[in-house]
N, C-alpha and C positions, 0 to 999 in steps of 0.2 A: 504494500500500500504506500501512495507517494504522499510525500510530506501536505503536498496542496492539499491531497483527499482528506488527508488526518484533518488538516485546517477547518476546512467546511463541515468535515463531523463534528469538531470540536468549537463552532461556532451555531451548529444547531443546537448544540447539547445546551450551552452558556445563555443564549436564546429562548428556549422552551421554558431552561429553569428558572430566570428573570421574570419572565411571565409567572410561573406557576407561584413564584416567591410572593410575587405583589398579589397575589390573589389570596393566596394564604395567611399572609403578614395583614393586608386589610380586611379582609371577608371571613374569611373560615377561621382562624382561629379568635376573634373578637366576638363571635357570636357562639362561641363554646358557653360564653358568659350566660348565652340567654338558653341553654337548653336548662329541662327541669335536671335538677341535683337527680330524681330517681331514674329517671333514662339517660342521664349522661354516660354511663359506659357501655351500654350497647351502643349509642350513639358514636362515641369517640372508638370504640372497636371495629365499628364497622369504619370510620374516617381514614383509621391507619391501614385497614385490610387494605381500600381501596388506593389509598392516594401511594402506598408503598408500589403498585406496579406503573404506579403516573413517574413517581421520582427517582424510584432506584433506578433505574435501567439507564436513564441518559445523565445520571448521579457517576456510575461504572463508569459509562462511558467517558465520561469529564473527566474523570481522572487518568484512565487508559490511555485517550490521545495527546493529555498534556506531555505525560511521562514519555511517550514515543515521541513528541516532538521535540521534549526536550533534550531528549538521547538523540534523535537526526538532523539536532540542532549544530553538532559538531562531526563532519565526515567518521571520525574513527572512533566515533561513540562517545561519552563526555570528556577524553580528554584530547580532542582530536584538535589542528590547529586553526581553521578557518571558515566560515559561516557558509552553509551552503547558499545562503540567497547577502546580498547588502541588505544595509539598512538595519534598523532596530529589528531586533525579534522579541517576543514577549514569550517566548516558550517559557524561562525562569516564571516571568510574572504568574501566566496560566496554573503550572502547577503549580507553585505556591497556593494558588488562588484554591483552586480542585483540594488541595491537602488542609490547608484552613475549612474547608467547608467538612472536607470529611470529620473528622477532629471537632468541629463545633456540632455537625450533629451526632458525634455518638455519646462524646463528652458533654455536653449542655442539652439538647432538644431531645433526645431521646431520655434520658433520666426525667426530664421534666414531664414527658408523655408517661412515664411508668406511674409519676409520683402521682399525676391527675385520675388514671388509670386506677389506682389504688383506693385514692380517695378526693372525688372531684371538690375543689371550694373556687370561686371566683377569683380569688389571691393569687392560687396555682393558673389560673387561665391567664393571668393580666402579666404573670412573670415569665410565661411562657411564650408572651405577645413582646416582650421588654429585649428579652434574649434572643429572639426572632429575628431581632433589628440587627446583628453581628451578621448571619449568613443572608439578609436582605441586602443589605450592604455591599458585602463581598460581591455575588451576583448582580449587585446593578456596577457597581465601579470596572467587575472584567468583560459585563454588555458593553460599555462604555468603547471600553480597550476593542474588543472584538469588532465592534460594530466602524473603530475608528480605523481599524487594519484593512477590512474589506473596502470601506471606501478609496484608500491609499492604493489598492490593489491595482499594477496596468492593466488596460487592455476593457 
């Protein structure tokens, strides 16, 4: 697979989940607040059945093609001596980006879904919407970056 391919995979992946992030961060998890306390965890079990096959897979993926670009980012693997394309490359940034998110959701978002999961209060919803704001972040700053490469792109 060529480096461009990696690029356009990993600028769908960056893409979808920016979307999905702002949808989550404003919509769905602020109105976790408004479900009743006694159906909240069928409700939030069935939330994470579903949205897990919306975000893991182009989640994998983000990280998959940072890490290969960032490895075909140098001819002889990382310590190779010259860029295959001029110009800036964001392959560092990307992964960085992909391994921050990973790490913030297994270390932060997912403990906070166990803890609401356990036992729902409003407090846990509105903390869970607070810390949200870190991997909202991350994904709109590397749309930013992605969005700002393809337009750069010749041709």
């Amino acid at each position: 697979m060529s480096p461009e391919t990696l690029r356009v995979i990993h600028a769908i992946c960056v893409i979808w989940m920016t979307s999905v992030i702002w949808i989550i961060q404003c919509i769905v998890y602020p109105s976790f607040a408004e479900v009743e306390p006694t159906r909240f965890k069928t409700f939030h079990e069935l939330h994470m059945n579903r949205i897990t096959w919306i975000v893991a897979p182009p989640m994998l993926l983000q990280l998959f093609t940072s890490a290969l670009l960032l490895f075909f980012r140098f001819p002889g693997g990382f310590l190779g001596e010259t860029p295959p394309t001029p110009g800036p490359d964001f392959a560092g940034f990307h992964f960085v980006c992909a391994l921050a998110l990973f790490l913030s959701t297994f270390f932060i978002s997912v403990p906070h879904h166990d803890q609401l999961q356990k036992d729902f209060n409003p407090a846990s919803a509105r903390r869970l919407v607070k810390w949200n704001w870190i991997r909202t972040g991350i994904w709109t700053v590397e749309f930013g970056v992605v969005v700002s490469q393809m337009l750069k792109q010749p041709g």
